[in-house]
C-alpha positions in Angstrom: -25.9 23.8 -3.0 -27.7 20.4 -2.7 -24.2 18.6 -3.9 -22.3 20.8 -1.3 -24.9 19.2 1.4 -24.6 15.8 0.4 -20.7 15.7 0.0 -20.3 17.6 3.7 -23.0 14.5 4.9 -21.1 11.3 3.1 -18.2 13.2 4.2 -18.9 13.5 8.0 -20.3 9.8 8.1 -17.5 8.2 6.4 -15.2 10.2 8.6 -16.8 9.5 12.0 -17.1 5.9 10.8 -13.7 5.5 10.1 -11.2 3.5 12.9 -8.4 6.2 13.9 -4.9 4.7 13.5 -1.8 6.8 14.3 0.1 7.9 11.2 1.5 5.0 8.8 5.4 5.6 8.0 6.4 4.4 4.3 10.0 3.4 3.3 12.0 6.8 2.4 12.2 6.4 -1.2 11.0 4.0 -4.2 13.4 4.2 -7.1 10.6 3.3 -9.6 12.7 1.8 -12.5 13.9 -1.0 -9.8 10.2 -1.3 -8.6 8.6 -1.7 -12.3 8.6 -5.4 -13.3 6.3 -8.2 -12.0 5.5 -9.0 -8.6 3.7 -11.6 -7.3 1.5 -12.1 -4.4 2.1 -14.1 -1.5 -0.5 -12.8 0.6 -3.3 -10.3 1.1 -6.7 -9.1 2.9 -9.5 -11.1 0.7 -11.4 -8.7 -1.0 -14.1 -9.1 -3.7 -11.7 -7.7 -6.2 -9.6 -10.7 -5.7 -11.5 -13.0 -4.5 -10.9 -17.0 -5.8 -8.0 -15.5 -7.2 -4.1 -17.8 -7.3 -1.7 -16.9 -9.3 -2.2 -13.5 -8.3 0.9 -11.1 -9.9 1.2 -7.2 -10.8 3.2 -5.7 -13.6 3.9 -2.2 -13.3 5.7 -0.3 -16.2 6.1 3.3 -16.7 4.1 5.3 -19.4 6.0 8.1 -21.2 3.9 10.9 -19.2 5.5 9.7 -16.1 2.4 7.6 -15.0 2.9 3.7 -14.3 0.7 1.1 -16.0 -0.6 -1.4 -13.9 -1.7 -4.6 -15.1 -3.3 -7.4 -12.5 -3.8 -11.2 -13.6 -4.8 -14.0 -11.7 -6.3 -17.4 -12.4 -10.0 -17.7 -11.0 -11.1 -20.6 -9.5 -13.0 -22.4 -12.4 -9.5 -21.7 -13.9 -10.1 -18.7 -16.2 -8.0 -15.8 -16.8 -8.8 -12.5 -15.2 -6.7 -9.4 -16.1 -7.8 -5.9 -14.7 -5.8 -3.0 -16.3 -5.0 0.7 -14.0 -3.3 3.7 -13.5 -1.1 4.9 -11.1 1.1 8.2 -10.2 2.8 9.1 -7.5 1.9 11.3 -4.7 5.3 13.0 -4.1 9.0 12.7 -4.7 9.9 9.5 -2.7 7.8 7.7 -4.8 6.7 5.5 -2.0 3.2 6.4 -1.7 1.0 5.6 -4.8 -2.4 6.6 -5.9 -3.7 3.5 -8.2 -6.8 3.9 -10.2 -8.5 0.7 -12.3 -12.3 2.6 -12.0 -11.4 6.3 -12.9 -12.1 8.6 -11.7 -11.5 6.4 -8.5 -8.0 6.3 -6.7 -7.0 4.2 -3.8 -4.1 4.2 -1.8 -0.8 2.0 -2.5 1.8 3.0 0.3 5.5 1.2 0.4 5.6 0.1 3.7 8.7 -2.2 3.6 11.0 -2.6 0.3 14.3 -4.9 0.7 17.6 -2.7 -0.7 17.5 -5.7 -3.5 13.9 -5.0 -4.7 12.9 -8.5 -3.8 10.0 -8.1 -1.7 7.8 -5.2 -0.4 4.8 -4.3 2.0 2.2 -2.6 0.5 -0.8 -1.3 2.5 -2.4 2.3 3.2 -3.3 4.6 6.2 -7.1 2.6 6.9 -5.8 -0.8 7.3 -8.0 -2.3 4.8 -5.7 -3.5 2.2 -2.6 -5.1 2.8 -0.4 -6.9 0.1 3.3 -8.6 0.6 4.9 -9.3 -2.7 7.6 -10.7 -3.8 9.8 -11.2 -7.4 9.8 -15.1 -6.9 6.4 -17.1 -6.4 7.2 -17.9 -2.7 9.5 -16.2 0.4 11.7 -18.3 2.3 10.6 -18.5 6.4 12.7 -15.5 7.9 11.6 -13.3 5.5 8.1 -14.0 6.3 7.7 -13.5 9.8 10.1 -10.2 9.4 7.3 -8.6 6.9 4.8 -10.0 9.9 6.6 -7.9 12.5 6.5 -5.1 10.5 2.6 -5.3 9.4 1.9 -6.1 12.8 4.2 -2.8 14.3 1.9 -0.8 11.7 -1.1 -2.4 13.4 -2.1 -4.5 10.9 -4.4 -7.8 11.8 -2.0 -10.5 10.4 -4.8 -13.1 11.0 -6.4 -11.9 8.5 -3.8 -12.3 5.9 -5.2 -14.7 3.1 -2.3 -16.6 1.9 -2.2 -17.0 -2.0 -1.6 -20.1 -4.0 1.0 -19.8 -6.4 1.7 -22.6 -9.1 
């Protein structure tokens, strides 16, 4: 009874706490065997997972049950090697939102929010707002593209300001 107290509680704060957005649209479908490969980052909301992080990229291949392995790496500012290894599945059958897990039993969000028809660059975010990634298959996007994945993070009402732009050597 006492865990049934203290998850309705957590659940109420966190929930009356949390910013209200209106829904956030994801590309129709991911075919995941394009999408699997490395990406790297070109820019992202700092968080202390990544923070001091350049050279930030993400390899995603697909386990025999289905599920995709994730495997993070960046180069830390005193110019060591950081690797953190997940998890992730797919919600439903467009493959376009992701749940991805590096602390199980935790999941977080990883919603497709813009994928060129050549698999050459996506926006990744989810429905708070907190996390937002654009990746691309080549270390750096040319002008046009940029300010196109912008507009779109900012239509989604994502704060582009805050968009920490990585280094990549």
């Amino acid at each position: 009874m006492f865990k049934i107290f203290i998850t309705f509680i957590c659940s109420f704060i966190f929930l009356g706490c949390a910013k209200h957005y209106a829904p956030l649209p994801t590309v129709e479908k991911v075919d995941l065997t394009r999408y699997l490969g490395t990406w790297y980052e070109i820019a992202r909301y700092d968080h202390s997972f990544e923070k001091g992080c350049t050279n930030v990229s993400a390899t995603y291949a697909l386990n025999e049950n289905g599920s995709i392995n994730v495997l993070n790496q960046c180069t830390k500012e005193d110019g060591t090697h950081k690797e953190a290894q997940g998890i992730a599945y797919a919600e439903d059958k467009t493959h376009s939102k992701l749940k991805v897990s590096f602390f199980r039993p935790f999941y977080g969000n990883y919603w497709v929010l813009m994928l060129d028809e050549d698999y050459t660059y996506a926006l990744i975010g989810e429905p708070s707002r907190e996390y937002l990634w654009i990746l691309s298959r080549s270390k750096s996007i040319d002008e046009a593209t940029k300010q196109k994945i912008l507009t779109k993070a900012q239509e989604y009402h994502y704060d582009t300001s805050k968009l920490l732009w990585v280094q990549q050597k």
